[in-house]
Predicted model as a PDB file, atoms N, CA, C, CB and O in Angstrom, pLDDT in the B-factor column:
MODEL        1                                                                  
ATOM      1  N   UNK A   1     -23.906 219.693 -96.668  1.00 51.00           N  
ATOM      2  CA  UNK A   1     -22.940 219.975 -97.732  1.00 51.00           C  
ATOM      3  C   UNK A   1     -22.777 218.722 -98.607  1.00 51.00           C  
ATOM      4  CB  UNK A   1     -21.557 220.422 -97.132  1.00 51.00           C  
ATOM      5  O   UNK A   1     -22.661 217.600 -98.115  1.00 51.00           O  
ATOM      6  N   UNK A   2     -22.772 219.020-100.225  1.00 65.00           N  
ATOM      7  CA  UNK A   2     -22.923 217.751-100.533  1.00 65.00           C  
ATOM      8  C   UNK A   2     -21.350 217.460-100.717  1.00 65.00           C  
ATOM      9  CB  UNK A   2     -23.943 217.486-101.796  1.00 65.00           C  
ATOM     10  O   UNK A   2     -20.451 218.261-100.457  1.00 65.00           O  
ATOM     11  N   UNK A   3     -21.161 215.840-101.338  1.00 88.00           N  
ATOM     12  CA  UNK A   3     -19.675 215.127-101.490  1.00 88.00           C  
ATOM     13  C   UNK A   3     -19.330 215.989-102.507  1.00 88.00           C  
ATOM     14  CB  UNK A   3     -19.516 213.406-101.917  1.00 88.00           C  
ATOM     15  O   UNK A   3     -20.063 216.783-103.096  1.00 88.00           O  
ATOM     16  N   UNK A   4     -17.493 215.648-102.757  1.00 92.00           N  
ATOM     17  CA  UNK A   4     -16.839 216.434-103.678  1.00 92.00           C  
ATOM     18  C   UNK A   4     -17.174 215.484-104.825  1.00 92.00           C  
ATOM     19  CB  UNK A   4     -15.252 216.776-103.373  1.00 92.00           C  
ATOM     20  O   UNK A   4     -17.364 214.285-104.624  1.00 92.00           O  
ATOM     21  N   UNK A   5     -17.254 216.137-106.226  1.00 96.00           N  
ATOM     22  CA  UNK A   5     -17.596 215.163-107.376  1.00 96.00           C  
ATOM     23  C   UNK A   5     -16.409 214.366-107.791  1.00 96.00           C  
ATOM     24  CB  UNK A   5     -18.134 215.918-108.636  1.00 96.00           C  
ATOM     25  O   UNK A   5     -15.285 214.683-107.401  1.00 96.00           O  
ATOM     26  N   UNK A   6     -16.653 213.164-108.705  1.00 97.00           N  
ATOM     27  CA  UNK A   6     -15.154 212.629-109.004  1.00 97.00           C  
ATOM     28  C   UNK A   6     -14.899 213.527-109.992  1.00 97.00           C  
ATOM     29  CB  UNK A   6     -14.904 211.021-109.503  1.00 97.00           C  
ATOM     30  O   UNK A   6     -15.508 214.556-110.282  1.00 97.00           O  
ATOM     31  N   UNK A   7     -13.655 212.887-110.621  1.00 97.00           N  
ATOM     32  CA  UNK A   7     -12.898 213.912-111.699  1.00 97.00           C  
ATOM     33  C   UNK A   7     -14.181 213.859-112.547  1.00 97.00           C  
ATOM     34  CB  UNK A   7     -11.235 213.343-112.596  1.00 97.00           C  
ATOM     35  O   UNK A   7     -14.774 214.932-112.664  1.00 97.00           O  
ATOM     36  N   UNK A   8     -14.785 212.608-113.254  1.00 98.00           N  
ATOM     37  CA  UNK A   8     -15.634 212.462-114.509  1.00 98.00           C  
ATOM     38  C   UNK A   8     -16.630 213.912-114.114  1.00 98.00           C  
ATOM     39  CB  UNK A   8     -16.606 210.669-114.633  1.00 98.00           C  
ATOM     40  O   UNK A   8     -16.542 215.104-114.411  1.00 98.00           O  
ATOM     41  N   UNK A   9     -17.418 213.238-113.440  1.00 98.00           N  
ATOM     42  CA  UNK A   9     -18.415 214.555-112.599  1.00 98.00           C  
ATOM     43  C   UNK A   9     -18.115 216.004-112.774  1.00 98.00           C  
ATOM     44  CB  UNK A   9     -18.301 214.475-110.954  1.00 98.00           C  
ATOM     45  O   UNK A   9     -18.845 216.926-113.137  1.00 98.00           O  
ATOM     46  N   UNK A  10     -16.823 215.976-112.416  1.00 98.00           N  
ATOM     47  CA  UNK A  10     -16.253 217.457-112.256  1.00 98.00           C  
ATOM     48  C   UNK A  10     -16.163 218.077-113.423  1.00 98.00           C  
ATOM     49  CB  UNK A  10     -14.912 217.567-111.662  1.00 98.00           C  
ATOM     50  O   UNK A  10     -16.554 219.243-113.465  1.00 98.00           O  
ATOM     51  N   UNK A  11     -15.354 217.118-115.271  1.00 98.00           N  
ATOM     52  CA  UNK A  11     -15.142 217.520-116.151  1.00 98.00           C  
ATOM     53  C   UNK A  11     -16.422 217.660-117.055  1.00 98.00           C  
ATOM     54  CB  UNK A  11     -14.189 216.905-116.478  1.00 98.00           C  
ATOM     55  O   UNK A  11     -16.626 218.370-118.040  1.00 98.00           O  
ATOM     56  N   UNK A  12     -17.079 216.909-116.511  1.00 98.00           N  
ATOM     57  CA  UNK A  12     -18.915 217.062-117.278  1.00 98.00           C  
ATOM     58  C   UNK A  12     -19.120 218.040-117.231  1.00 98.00           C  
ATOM     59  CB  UNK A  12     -20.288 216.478-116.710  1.00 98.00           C  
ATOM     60  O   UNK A  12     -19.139 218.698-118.271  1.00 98.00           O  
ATOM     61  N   UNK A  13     -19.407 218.697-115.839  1.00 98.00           N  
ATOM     62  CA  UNK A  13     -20.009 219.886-115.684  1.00 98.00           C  
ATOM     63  C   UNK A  13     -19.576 220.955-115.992  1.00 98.00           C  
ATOM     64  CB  UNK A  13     -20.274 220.052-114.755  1.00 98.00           C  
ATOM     65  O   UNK A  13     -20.206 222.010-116.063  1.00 98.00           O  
ATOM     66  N   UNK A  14     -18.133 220.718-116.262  1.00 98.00           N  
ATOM     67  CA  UNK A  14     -17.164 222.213-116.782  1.00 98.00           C  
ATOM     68  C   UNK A  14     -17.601 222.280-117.848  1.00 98.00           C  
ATOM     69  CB  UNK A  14     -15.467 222.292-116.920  1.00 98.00           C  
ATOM     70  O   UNK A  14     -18.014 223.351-118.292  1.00 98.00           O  
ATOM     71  N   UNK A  15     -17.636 220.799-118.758  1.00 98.00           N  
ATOM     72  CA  UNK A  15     -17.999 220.790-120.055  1.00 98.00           C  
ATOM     73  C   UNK A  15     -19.468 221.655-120.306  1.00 98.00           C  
ATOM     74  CB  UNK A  15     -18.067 219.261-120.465  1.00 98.00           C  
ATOM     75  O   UNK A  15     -19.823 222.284-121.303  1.00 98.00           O  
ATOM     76  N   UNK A  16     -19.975 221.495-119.370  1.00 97.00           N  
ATOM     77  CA  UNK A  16     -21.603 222.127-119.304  1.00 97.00           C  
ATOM     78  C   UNK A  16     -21.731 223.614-119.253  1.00 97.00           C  
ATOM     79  CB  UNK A  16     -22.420 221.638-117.931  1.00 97.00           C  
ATOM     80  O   UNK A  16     -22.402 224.373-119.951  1.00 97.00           O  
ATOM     81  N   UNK A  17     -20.957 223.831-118.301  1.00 97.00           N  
ATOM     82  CA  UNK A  17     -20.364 225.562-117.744  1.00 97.00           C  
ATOM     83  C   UNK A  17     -20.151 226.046-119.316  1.00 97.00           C  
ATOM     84  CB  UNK A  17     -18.400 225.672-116.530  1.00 97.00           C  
ATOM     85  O   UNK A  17     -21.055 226.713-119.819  1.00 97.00           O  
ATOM     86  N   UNK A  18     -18.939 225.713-120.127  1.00 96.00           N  
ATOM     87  CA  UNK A  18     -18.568 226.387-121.090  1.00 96.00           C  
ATOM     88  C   UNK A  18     -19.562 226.386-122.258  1.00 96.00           C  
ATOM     89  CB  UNK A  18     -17.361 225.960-121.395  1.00 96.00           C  
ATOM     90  O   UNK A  18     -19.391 227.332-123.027  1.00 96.00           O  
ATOM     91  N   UNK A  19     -20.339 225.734-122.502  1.00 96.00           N  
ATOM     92  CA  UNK A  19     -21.019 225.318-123.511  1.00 96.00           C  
ATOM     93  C   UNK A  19     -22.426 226.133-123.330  1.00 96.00           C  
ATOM     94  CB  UNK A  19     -21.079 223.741-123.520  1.00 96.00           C  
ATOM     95  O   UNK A  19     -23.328 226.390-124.128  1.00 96.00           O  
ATOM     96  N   UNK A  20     -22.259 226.395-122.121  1.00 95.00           N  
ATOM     97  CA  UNK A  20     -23.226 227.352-122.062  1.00 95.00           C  
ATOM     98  C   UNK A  20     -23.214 229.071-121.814  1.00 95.00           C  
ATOM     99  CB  UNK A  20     -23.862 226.825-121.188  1.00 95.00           C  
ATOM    100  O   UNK A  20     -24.110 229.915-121.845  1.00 95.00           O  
ATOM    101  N   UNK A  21     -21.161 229.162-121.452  1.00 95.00           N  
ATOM    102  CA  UNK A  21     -21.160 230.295-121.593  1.00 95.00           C  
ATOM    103  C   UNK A  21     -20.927 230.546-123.259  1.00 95.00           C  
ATOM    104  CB  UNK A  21     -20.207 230.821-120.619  1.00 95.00           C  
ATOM    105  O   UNK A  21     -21.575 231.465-123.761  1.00 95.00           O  
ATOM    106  N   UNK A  22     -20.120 229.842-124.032  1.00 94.00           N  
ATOM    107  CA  UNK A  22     -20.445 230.082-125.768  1.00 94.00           C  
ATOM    108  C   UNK A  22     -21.627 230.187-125.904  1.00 94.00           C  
ATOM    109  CB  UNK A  22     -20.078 228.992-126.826  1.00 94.00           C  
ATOM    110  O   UNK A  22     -22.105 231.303-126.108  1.00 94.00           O  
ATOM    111  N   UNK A  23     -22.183 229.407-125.854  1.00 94.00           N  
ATOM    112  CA  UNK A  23     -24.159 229.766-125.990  1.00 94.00           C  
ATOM    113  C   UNK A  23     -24.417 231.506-125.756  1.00 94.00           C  
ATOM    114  CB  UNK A  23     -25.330 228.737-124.244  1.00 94.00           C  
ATOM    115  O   UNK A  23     -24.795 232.288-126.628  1.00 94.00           O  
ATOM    116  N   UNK A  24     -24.246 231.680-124.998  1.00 92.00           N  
ATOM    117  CA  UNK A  24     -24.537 232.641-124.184  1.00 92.00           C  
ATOM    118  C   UNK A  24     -25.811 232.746-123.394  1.00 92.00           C  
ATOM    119  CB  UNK A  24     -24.405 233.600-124.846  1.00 92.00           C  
ATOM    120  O   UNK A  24     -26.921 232.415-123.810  1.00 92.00           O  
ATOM    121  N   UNK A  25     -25.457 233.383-121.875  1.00 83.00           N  
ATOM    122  CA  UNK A  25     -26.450 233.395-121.250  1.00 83.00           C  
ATOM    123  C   UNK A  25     -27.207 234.931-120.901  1.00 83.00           C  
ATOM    124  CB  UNK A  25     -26.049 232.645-120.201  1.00 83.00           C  
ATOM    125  O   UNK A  25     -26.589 235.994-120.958  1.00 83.00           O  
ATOM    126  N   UNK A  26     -28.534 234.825-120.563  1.00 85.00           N  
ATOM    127  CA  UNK A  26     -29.291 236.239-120.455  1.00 85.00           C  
ATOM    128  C   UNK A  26     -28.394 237.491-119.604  1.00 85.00           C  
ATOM    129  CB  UNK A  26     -30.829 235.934-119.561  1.00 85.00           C  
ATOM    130  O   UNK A  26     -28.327 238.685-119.898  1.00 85.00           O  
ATOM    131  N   UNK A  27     -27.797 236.823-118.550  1.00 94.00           N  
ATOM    132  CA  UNK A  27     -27.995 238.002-117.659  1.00 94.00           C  
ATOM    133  C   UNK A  27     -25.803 238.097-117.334  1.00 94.00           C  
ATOM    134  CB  UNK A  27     -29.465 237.445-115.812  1.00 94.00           C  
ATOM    135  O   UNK A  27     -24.846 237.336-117.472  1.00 94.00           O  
ATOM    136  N   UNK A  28     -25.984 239.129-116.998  1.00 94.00           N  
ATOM    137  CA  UNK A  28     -23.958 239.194-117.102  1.00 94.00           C  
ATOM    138  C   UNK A  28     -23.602 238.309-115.248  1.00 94.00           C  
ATOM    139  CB  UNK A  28     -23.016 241.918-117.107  1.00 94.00           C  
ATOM    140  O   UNK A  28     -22.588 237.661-114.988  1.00 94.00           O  
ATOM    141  N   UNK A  29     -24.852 238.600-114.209  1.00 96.00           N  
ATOM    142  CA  UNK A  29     -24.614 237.475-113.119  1.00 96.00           C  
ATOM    143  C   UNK A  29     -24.856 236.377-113.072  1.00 96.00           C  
ATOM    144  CB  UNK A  29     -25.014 237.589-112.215  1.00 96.00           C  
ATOM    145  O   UNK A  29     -24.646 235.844-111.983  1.00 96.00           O  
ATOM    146  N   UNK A  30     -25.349 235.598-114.080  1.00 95.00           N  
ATOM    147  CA  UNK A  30     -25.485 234.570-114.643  1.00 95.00           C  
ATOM    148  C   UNK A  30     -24.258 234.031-115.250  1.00 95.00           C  
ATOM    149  CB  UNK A  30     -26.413 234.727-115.412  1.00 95.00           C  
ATOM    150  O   UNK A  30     -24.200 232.824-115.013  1.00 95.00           O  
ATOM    151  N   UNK A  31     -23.380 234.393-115.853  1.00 95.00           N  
ATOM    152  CA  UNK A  31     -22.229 233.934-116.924  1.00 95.00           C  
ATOM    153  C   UNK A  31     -21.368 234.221-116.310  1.00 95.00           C  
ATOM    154  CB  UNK A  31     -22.055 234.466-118.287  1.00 95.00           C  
ATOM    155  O   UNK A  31     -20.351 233.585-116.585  1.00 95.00           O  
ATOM    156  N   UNK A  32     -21.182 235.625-114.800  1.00 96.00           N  
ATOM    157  CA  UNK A  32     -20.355 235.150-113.899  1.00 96.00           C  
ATOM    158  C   UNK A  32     -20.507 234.235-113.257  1.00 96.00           C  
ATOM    159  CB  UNK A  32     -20.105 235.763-113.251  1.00 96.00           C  
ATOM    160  O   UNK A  32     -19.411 233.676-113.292  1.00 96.00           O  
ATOM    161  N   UNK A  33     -21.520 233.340-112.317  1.00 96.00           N  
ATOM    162  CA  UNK A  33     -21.757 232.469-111.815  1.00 96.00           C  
ATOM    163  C   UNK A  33     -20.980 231.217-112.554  1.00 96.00           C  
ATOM    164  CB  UNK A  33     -23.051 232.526-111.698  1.00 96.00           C  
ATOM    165  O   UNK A  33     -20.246 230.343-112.094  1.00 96.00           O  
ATOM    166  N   UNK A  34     -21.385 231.458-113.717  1.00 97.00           N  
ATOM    167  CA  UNK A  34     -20.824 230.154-114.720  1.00 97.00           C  
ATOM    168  C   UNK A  34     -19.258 229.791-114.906  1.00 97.00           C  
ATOM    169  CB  UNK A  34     -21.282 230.464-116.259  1.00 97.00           C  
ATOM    170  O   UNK A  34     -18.744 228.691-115.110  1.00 97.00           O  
ATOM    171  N   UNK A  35     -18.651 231.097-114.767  1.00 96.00           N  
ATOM    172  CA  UNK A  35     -17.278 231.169-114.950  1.00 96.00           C  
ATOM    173  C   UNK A  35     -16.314 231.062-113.926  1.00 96.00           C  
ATOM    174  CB  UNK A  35     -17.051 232.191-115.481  1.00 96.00           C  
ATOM    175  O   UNK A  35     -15.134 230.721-114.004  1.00 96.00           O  
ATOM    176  N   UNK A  36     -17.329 231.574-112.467  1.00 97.00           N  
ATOM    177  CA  UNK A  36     -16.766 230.977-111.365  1.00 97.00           C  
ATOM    178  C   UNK A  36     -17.461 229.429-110.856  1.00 97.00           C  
ATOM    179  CB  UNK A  36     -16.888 232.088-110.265  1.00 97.00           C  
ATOM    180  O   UNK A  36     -16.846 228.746-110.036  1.00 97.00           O  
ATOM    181  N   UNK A  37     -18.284 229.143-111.211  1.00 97.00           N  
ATOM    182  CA  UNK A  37     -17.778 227.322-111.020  1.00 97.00           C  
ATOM    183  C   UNK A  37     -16.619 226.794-112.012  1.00 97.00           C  
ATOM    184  CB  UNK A  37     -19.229 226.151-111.447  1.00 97.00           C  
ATOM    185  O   UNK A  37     -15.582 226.146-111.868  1.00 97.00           O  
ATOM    186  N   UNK A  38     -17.200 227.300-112.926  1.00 97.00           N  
ATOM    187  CA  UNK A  38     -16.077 226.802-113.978  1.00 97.00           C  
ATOM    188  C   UNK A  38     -14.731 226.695-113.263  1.00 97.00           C  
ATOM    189  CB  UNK A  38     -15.894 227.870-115.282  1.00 97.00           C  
ATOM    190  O   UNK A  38     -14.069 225.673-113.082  1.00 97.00           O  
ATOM    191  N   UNK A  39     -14.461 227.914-112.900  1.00 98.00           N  
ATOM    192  CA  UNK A  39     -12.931 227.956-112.583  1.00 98.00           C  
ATOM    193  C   UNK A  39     -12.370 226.870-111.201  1.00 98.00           C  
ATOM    194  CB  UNK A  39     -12.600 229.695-112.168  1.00 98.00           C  
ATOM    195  O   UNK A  39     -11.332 226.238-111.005  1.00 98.00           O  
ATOM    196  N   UNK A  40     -13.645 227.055-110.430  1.00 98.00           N  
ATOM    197  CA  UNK A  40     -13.477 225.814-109.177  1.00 98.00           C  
ATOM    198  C   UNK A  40     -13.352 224.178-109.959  1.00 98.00           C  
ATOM    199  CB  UNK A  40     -15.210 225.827-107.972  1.00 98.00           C  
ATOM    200  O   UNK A  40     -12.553 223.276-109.707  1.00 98.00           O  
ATOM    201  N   UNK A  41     -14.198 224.214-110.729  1.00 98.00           N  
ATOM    202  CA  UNK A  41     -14.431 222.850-111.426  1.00 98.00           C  
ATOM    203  C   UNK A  41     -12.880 222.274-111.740  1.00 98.00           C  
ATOM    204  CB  UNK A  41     -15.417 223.060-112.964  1.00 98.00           C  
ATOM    205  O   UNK A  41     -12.456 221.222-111.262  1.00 98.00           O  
ATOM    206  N   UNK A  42     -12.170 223.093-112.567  1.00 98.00           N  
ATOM    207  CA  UNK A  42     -11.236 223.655-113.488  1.00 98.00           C  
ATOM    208  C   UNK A  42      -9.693 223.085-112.367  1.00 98.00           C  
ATOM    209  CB  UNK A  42     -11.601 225.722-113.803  1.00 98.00           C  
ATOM    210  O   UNK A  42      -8.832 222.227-112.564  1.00 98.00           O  
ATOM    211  N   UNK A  43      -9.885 223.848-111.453  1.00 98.00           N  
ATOM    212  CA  UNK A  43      -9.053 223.482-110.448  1.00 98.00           C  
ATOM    213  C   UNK A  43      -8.928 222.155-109.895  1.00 98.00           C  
ATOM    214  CB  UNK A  43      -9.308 224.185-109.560  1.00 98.00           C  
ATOM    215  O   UNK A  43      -7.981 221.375-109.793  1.00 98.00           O  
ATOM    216  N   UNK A  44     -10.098 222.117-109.578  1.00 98.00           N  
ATOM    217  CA  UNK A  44     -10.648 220.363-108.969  1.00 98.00           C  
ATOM    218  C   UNK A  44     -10.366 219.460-109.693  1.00 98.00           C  
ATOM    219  CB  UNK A  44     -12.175 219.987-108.809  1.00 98.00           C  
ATOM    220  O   UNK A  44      -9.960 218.460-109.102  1.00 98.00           O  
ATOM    221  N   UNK A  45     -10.430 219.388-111.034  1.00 98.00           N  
ATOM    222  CA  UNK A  45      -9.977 218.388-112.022  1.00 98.00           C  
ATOM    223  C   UNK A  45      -8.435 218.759-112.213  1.00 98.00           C  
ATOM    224  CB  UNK A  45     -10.877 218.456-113.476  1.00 98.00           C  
ATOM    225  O   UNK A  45      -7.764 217.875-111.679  1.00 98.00           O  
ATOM    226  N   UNK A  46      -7.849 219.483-112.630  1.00 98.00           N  
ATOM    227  CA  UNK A  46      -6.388 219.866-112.269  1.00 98.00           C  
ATOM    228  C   UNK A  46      -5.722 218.848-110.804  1.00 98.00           C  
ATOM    229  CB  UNK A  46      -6.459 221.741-111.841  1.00 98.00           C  
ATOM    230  O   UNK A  46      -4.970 217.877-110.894  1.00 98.00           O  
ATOM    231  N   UNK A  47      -6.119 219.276-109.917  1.00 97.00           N  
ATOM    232  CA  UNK A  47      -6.133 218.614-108.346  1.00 97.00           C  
ATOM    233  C   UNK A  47      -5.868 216.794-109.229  1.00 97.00           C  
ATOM    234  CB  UNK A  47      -8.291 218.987-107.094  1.00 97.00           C  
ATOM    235  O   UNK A  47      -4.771 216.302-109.494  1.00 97.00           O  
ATOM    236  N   UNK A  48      -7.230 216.166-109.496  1.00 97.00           N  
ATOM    237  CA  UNK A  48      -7.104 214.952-109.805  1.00 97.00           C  
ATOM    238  C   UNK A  48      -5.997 214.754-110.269  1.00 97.00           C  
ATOM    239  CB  UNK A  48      -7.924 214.534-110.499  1.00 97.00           C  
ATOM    240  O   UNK A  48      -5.235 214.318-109.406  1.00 97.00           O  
ATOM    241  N   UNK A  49      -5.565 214.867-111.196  1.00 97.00           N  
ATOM    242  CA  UNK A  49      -4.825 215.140-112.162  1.00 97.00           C  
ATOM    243  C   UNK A  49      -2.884 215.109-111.709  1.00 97.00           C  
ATOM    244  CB  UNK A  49      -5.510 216.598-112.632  1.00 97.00           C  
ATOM    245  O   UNK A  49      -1.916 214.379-111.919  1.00 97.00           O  
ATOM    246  N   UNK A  50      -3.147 216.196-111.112  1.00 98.00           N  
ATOM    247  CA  UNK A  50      -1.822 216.255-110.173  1.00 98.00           C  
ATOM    248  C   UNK A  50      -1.888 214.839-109.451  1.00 98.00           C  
ATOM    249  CB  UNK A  50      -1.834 217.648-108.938  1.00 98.00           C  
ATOM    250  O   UNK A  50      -0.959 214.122-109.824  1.00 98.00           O  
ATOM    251  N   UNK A  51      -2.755 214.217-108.491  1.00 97.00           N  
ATOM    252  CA  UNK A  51      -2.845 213.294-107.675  1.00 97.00           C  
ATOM    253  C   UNK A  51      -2.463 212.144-108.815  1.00 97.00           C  
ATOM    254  CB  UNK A  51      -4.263 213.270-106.861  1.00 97.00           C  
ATOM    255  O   UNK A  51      -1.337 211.650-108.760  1.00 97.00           O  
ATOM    256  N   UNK A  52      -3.341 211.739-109.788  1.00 97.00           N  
ATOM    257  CA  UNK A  52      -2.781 210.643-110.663  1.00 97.00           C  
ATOM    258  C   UNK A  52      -1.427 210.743-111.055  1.00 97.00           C  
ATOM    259  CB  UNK A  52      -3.496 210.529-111.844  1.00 97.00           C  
ATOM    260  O   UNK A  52      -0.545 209.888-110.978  1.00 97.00           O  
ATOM    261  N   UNK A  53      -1.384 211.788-111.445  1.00 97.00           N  
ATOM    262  CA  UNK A  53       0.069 211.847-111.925  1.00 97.00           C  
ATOM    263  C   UNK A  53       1.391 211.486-110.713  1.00 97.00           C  
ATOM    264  CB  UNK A  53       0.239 213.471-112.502  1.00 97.00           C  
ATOM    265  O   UNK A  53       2.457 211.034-111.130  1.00 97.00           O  
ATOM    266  N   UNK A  54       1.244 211.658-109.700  1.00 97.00           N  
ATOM    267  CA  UNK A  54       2.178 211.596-108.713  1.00 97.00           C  
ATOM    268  C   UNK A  54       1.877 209.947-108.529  1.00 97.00           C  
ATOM    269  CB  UNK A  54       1.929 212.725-107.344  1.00 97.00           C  
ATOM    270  O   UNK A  54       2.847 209.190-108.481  1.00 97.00           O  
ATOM    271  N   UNK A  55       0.743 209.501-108.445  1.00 97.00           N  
ATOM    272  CA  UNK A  55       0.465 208.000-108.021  1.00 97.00           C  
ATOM    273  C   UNK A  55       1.280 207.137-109.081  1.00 97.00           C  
ATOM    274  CB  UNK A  55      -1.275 207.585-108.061  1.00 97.00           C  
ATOM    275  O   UNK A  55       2.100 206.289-108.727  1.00 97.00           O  
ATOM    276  N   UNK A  56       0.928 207.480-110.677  1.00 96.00           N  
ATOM    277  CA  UNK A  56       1.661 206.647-111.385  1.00 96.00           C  
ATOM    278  C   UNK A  56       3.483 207.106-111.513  1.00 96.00           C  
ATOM    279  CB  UNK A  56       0.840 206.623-112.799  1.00 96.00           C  
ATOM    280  O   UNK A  56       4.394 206.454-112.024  1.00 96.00           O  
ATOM    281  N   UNK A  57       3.520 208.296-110.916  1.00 96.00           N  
ATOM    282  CA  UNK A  57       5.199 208.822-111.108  1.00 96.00           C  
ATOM    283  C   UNK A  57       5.522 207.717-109.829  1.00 96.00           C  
ATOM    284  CB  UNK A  57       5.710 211.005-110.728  1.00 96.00           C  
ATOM    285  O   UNK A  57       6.579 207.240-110.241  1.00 96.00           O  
ATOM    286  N   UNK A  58       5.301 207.171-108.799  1.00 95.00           N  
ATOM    287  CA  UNK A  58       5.350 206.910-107.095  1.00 95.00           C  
ATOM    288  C   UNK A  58       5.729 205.242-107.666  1.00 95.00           C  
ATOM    289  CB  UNK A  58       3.428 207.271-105.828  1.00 95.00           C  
ATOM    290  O   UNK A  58       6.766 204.590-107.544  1.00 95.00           O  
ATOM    291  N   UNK A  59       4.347 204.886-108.356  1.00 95.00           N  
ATOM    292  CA  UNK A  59       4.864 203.414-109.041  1.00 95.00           C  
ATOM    293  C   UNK A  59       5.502 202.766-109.867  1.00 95.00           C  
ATOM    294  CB  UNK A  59       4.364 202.935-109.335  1.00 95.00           C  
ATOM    295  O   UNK A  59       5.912 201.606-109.882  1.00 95.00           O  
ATOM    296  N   UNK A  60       5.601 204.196-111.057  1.00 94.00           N  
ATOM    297  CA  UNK A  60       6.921 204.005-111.635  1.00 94.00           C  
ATOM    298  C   UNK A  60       8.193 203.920-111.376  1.00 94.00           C  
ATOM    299  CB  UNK A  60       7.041 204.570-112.180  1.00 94.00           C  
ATOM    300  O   UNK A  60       9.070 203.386-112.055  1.00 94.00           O  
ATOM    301  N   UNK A  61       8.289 204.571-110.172  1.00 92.00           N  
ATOM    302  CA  UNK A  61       9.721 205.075-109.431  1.00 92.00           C  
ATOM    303  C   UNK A  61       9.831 203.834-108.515  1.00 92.00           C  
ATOM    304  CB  UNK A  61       9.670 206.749-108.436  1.00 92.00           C  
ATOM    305  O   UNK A  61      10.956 203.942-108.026  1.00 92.00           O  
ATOM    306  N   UNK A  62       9.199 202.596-107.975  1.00 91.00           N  
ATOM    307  CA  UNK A  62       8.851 201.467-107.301  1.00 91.00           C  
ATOM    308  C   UNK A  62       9.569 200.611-107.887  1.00 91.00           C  
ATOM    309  CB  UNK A  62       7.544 201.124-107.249  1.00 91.00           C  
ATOM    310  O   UNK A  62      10.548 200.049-107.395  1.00 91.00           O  
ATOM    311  N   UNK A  63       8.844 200.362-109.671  1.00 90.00           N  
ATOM    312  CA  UNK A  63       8.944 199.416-110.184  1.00 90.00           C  
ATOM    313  C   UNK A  63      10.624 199.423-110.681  1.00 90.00           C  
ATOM    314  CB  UNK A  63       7.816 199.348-111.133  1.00 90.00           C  
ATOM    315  O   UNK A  63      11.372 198.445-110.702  1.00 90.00           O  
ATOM    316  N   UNK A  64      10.921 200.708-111.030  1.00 86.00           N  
ATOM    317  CA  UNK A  64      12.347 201.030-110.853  1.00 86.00           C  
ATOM    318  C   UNK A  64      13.652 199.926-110.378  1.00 86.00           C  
ATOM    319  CB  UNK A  64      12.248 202.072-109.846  1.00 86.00           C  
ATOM    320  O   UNK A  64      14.382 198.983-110.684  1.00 86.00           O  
ATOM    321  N   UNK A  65      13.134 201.184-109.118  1.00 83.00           N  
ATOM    322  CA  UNK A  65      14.001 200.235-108.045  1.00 83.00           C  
ATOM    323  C   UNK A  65      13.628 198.957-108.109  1.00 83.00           C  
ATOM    324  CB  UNK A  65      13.858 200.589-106.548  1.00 83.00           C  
ATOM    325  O   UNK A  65      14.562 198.362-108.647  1.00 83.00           O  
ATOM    326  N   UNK A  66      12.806 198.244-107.863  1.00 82.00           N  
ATOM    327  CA  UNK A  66      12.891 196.595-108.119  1.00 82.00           C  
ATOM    328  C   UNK A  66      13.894 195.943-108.952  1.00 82.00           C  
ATOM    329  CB  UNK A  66      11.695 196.119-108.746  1.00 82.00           C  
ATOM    330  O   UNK A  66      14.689 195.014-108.807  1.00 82.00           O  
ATOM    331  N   UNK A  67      13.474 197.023-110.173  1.00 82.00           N  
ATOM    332  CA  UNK A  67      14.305 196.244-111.556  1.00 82.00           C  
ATOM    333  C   UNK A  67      15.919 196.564-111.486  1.00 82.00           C  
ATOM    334  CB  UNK A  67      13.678 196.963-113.266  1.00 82.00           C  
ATOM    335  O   UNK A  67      16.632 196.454-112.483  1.00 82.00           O  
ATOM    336  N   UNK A  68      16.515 197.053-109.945  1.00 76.00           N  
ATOM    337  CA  UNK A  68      17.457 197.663-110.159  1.00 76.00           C  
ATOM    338  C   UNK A  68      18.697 196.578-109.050  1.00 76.00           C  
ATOM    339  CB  UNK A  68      17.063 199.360-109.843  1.00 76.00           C  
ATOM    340  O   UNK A  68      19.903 196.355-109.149  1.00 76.00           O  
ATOM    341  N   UNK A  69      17.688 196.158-108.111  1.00 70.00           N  
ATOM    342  CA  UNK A  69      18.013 195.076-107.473  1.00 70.00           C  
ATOM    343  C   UNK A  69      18.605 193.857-107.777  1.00 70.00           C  
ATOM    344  CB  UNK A  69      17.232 194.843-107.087  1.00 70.00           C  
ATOM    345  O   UNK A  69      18.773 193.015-106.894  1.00 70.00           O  
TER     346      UNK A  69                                                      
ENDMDL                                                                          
END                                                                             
């Protein structure tokens, strides 16, 4: 099984997914395929996302309290 991609990785390939379902592709199990990575991709970068956001909310809320001392 391969590693999970980083966010960059993850948003490339979504970028890739969509650009090729606008394109359009031959076959209608083809452009589902596309739309369900997409949507995993989609999530996975979301995921990052949430995680950064809590990391810099965690150190903001740190630096806070310091300054409160």
């Amino acid at each position: 099984m391969s590693a999970e991609p980083t966010y960059e990785e993850a948003r490339a390939e979504l970028v890739e997914c969509v650009k090729k379902l606008e394109a359009g592709v031959p076959t209608l199990e083809e452009s589902l395929q596309l739309w369900e990575r997409g949507e995993k991709l989609a999530d996975l970068c979301s995921e990052y996302l949430a995680g950064a956001r809590r990391r810099l909310d965690e150190r903001v809320e740190a630096r806070s309290e310091e300054t409160e001392e």
